[in-house]
C-alpha positions as CSV (number, residue, x, y, z in Angstrom):
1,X,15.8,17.8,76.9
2,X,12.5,16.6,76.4
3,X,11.7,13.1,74.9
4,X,10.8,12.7,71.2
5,X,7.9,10.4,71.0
6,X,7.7,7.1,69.5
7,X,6.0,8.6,66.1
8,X,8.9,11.3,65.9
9,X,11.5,9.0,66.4
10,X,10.0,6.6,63.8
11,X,9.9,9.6,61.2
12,X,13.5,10.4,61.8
13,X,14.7,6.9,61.5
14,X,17.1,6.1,58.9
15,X,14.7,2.9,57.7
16,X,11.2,4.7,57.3
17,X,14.0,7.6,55.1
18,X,15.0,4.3,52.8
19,X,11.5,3.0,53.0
20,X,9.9,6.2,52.2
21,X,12.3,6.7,49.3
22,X,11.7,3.4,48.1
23,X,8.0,3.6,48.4
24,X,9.0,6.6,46.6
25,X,10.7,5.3,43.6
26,X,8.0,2.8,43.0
27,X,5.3,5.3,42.7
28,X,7.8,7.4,40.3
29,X,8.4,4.1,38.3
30,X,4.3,3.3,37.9
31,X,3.7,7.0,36.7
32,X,6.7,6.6,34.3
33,X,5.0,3.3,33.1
34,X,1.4,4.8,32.5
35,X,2.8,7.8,31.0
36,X,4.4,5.5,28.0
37,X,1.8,3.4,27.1
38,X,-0.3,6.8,27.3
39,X,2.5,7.9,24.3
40,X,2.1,4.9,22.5
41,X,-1.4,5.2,22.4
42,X,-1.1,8.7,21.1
43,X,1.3,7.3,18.3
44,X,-0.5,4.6,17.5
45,X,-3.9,6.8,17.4
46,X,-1.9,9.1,15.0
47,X,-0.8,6.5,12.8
48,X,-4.3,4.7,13.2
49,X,-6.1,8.1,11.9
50,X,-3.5,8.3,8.9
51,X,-4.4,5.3,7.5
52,X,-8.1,6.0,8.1
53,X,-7.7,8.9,5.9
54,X,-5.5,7.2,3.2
55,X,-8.4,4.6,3.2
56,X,-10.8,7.3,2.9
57,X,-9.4,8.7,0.4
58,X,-8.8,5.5,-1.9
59,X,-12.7,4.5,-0.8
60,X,-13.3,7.8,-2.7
61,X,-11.1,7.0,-5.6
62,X,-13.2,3.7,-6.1
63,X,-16.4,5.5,-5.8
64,X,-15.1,7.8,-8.6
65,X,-13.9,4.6,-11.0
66,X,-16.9,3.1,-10.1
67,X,-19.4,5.8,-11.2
68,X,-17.0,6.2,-14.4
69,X,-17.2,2.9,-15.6
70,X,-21.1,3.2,-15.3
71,X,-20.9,5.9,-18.3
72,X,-21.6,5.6,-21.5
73,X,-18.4,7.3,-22.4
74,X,-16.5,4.1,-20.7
75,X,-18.9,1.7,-22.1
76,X,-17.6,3.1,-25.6
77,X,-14.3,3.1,-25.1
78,X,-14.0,-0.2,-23.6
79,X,-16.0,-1.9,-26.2
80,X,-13.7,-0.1,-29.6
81,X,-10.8,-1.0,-27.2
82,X,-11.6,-4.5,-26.5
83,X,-14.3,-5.7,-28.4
84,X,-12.7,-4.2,-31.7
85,X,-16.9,-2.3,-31.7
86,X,-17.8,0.8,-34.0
87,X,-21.0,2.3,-34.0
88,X,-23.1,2.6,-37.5
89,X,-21.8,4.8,-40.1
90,X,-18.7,4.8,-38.4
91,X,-15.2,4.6,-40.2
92,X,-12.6,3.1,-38.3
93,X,-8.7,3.5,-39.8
94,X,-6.1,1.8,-38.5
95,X,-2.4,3.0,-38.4
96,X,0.6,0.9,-38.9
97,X,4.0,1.9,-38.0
98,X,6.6,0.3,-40.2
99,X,8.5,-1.5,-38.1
100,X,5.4,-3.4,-37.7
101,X,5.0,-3.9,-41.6
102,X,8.7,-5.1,-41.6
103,X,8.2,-7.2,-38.7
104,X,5.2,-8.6,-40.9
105,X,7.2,-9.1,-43.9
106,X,10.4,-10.3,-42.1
107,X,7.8,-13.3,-40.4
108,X,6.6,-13.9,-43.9
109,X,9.9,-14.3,-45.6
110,X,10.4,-16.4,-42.2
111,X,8.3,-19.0,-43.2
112,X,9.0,-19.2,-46.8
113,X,13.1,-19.6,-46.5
114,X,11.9,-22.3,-43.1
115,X,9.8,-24.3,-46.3
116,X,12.3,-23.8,-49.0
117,X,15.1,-25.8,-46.8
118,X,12.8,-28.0,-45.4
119,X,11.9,-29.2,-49.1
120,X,15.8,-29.3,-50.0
121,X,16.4,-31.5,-47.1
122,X,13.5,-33.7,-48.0
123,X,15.0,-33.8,-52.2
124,X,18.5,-33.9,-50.5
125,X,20.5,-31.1,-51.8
């Protein structure tokens, strides 16, 4: 039989087998590492491009609102809706629903049966 050279017999040791396999399992560990954060990247890019749409999309909105309110159909109907404004020769009618009117009345009687016993107490009876 012939003799195996030092660099054969160092290949078919049993400790560069469990070194090699270690060295190995590192390697396998590092590319499992890189490949997650390279997934969380890719999540977080898809969520990050979501919300840049959503954003786009309410920036648009705005621009919408914004261009409406510079109208003179919102400048109208803001100022009969808030500043109680008509323009001339305009007729304005407003419409009361009755259970306003007897909320009306019932805050008038109110007052008058509050000063009717406030006067008795005051004469005593």
């Amino acid at each position: 039989m012939e003799e195996q050279s030092f660099f054969q017999k160092f290949l078919r040791s049993p400790f560069t087998l469990i070194g090699g396999l270690i060295l190995f399992l590192m390697i396998l560990h590092n590319i499992w590492g890189i490949t997650e954060r390279l997934l969380s990247f890719y999540y977080e890019k898809r969520g990050l491009e979501t919300k840049i749409a959503e954003l786009q999309k309410r920036n648009e909105d705005i621009k919408k609102e914004i261009n409406y309110t510079e109208t003179e159909g919102f400048l109208e109907r803001e100022g009969k809706a808030r500043l109680n404004l008509k323009k001339p020769g305009e007729e304005v009618a407003v419409i009361v629903e009755e259970e306003e009117v007897m909320r009306v009345e019932g805050v008038e009687q109110d007052f008058w049966n509050k000063m009717f016993s406030s006067v008795l107490s005051l004469l005593k009876f």
